[in-house]
N, CA and C of each residue as an Amber inpcrd file, in Angstrom:
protein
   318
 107.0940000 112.1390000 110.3210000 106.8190000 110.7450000 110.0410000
 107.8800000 110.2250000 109.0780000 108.3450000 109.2160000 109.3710000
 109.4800000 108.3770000 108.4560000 109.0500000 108.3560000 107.1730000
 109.6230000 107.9580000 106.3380000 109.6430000 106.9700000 105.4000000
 109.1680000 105.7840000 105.1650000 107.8500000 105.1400000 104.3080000
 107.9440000 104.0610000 105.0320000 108.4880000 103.0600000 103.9310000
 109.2410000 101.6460000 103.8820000 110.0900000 101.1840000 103.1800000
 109.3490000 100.0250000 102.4750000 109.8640000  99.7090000 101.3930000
 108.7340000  98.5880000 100.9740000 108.6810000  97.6620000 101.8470000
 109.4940000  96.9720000 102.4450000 108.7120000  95.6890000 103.7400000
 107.9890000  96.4940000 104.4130000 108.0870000  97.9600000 104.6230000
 106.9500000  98.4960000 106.2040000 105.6040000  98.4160000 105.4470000
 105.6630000  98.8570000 103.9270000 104.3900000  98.2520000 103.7650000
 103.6930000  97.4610000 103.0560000 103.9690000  96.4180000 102.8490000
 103.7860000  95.0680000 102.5440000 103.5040000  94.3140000 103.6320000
 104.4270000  95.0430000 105.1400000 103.6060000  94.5820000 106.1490000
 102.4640000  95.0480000 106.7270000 102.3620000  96.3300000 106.7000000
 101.3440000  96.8790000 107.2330000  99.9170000  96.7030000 106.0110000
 100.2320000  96.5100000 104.5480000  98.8450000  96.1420000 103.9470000
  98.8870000  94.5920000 104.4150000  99.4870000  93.4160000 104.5460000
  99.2540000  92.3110000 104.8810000  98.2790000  92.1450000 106.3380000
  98.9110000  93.0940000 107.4040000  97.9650000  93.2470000 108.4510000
  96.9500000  94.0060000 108.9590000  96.7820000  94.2990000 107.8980000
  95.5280000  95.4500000 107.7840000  94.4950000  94.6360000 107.2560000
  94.8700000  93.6310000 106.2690000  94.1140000  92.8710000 105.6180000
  92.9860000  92.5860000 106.3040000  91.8200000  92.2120000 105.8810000
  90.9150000  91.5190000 106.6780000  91.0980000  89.9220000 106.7610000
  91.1330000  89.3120000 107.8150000  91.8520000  88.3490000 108.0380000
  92.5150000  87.4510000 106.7900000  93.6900000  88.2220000 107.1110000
  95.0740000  87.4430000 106.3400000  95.3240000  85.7860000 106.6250000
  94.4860000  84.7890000 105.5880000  94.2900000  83.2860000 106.2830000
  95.5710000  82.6820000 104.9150000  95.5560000  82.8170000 104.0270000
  95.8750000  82.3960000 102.8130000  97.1430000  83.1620000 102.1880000
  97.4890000  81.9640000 101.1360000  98.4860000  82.7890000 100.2740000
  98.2000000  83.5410000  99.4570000  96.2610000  83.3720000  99.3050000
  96.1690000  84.2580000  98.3730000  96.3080000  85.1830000  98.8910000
  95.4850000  85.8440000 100.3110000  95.7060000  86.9820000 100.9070000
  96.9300000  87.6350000 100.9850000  98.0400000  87.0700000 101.3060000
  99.1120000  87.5230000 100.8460000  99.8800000  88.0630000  99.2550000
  99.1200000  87.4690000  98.7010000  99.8680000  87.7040000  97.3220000
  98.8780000  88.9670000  96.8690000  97.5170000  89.2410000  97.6530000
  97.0430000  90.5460000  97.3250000  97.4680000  91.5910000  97.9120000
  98.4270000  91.5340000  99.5240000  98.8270000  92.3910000 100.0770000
 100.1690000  92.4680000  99.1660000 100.7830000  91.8600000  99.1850000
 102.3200000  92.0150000  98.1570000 101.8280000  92.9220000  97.0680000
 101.4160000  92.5190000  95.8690000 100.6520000  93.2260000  94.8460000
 100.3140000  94.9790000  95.3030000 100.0320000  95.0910000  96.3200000
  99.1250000  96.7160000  96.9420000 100.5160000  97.4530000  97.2590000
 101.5040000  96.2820000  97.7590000 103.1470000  96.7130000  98.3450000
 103.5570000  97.2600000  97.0610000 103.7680000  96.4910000  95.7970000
 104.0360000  96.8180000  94.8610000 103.3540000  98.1340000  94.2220000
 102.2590000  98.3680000  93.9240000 101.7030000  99.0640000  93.1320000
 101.9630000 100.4100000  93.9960000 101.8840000 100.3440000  94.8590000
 102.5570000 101.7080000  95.7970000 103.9370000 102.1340000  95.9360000
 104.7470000 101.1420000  96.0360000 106.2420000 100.8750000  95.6020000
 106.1700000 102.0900000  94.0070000 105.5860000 101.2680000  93.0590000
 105.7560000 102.1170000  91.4530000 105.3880000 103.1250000  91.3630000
 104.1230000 103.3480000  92.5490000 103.6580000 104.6790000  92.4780000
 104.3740000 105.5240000  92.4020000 105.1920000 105.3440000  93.6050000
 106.3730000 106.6240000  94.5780000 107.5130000 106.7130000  93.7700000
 108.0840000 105.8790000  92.7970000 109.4530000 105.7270000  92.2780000
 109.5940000 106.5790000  91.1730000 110.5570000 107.5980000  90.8540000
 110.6580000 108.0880000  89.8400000 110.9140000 107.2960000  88.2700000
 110.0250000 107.8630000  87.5650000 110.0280000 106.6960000  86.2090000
 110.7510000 108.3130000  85.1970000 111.2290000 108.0350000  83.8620000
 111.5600000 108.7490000  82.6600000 110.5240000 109.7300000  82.6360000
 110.9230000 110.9370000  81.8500000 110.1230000 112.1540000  82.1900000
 108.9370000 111.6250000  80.7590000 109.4340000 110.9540000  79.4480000
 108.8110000 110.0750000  78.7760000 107.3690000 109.3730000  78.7310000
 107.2190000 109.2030000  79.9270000 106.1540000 108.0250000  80.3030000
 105.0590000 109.4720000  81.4670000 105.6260000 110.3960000  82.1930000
 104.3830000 110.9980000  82.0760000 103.8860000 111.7170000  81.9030000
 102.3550000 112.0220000  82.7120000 101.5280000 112.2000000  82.2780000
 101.0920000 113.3170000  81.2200000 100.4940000 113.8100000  80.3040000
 100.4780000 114.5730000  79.8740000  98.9270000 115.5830000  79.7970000
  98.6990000 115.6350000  80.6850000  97.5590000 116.4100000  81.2940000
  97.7720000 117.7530000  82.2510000  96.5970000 117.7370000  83.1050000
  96.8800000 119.2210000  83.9930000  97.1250000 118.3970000  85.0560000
  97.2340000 117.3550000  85.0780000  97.8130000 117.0400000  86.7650000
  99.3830000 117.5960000  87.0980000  99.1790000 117.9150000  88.1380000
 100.2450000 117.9440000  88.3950000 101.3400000 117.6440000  88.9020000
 102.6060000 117.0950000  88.7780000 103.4250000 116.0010000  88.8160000
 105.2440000 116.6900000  89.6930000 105.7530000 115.5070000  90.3170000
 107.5660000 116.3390000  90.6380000 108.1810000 116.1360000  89.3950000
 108.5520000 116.6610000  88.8070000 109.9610000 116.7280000  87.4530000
 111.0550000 116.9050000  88.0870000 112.0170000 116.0760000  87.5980000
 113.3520000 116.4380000  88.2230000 114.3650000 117.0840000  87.2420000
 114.8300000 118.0890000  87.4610000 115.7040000 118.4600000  86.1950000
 117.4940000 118.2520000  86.8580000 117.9260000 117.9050000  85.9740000
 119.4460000 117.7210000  86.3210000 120.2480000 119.0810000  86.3840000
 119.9740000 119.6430000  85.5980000 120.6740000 121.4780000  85.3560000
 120.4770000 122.4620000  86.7150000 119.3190000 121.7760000  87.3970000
 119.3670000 122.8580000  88.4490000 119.6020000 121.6930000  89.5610000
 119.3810000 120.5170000  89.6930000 119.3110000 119.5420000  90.3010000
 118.6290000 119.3850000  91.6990000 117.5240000 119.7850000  91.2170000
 116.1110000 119.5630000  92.4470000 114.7750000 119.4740000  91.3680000
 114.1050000 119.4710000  92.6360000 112.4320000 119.1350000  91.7810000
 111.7630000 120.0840000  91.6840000 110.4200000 120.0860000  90.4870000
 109.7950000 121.3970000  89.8350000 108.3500000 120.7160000  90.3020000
 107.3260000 121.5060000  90.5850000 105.5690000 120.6910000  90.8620000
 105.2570000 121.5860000  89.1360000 105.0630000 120.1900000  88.1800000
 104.5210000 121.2430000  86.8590000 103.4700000 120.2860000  86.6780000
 102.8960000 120.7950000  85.4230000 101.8700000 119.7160000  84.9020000
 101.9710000 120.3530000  83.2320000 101.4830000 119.4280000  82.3420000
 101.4950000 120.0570000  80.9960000 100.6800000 120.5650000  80.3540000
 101.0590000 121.5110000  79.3640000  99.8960000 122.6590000  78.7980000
  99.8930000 122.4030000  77.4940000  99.0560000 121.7140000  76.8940000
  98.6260000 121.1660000  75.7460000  98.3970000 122.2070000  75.0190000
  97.5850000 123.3930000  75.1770000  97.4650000 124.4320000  74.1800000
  98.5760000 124.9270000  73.7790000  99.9390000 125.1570000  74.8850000
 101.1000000 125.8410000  74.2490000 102.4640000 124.4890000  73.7180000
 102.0090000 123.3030000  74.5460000 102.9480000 122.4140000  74.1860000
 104.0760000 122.4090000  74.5090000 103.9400000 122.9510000  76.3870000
 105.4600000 122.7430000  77.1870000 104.8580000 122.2850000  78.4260000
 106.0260000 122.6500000  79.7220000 105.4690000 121.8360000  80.9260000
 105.3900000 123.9550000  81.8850000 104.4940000 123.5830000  82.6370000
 103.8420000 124.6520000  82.9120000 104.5740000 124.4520000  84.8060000
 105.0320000 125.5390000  84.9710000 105.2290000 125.5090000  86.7040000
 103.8210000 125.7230000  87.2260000 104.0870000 125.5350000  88.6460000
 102.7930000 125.8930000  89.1970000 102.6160000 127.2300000  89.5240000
 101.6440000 127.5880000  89.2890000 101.8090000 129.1110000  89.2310000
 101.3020000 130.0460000  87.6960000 101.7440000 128.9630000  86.8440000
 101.3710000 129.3360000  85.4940000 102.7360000 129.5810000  84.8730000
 104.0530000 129.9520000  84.6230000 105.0520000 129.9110000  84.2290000
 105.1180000 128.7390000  83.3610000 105.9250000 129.3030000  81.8720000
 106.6470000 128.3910000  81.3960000 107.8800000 127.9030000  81.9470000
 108.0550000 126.2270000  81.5530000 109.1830000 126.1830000  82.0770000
 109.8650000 125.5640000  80.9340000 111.4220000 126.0650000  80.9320000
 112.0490000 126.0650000  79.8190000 113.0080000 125.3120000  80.4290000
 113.3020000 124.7060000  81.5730000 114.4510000 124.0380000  81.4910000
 114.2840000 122.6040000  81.0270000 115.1190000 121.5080000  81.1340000
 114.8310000 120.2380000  80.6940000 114.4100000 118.9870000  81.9800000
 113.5350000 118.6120000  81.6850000 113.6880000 117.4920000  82.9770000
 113.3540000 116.0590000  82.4400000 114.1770000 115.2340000  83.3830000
 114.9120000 113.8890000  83.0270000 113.8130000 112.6040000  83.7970000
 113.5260000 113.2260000  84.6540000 112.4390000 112.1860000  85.8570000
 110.8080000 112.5470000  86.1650000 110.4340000 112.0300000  86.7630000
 108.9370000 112.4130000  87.2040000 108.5030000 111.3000000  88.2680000
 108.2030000 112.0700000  89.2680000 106.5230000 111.0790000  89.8980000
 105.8920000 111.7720000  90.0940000 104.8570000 111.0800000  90.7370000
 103.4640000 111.6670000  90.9490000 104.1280000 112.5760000  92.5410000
 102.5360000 113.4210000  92.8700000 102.8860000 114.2530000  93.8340000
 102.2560000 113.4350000  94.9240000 102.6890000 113.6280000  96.3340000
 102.2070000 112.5650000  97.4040000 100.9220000 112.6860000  97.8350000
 100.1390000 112.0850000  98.4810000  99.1580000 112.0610000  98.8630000
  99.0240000 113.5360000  99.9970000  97.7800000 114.3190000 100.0860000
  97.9400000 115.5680000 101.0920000  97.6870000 114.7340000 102.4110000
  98.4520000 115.4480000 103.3890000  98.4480000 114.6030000 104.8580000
  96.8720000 114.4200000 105.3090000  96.6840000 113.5760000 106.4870000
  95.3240000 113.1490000 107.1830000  95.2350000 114.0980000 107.9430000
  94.2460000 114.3940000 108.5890000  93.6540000 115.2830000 109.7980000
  94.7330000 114.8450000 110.8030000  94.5150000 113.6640000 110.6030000
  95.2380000 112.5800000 111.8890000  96.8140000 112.6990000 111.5280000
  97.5630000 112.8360000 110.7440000  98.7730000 112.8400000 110.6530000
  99.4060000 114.0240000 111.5570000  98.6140000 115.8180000 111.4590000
  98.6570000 116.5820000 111.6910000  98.3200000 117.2810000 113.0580000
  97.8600000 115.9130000 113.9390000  97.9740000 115.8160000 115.4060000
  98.9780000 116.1500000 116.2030000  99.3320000 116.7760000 117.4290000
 100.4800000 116.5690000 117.9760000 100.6280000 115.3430000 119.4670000
């Protein structure tokens, strides 16, 4: 499955809408475009989360992505698996949604 790009979905929440009559309706599908847009985008490693969720880190030194989450009792970022991780990372998003039954069709 592609990618889908912010117009694919800004269009597809606009027509999903239950009847899309108004600008307001639109300006709530835009808004859903957006907030999914920020979801997916890598933000400063700064801003997240600092819990057991678990999140992509991007580190520049090895230059790919880590699935960690953070460990408050020891006060670093934890691989999955349980490992410390000692390298540095610069980025973060969240991890994607797990696929549908239906995605996994052939």
């Amino acid at each position: 499955m592609a990618e889908k790009t912010l117009g694919r979905i800004a269009q597809e929440a606009f027509w999903n809408a239950t009847g899309p009559t108004s600008a307001d309706d639109w300006e709530v599908a835009v808004s859903a475009a957006i907030a999914e847009y920020e979801a997916r985008r890598w933000k400063a490693i700064a801003t997240a989360p600092r819990t057991r969720q678990y999140i992509l880190a991007y580190s520049p030194e090895r230059k790919m992505s880590f699935q960690v989450c953070w460990d408050h009792e020891w006060g670093y970022w934890q691989m999955m698996g349980g490992g410390k991780c000692t390298m540095e990372f610069t980025l973060w998003t969240a991890l994607p949604a797990p696929p549908k039954e239906a995605d996994n069709a052939a």
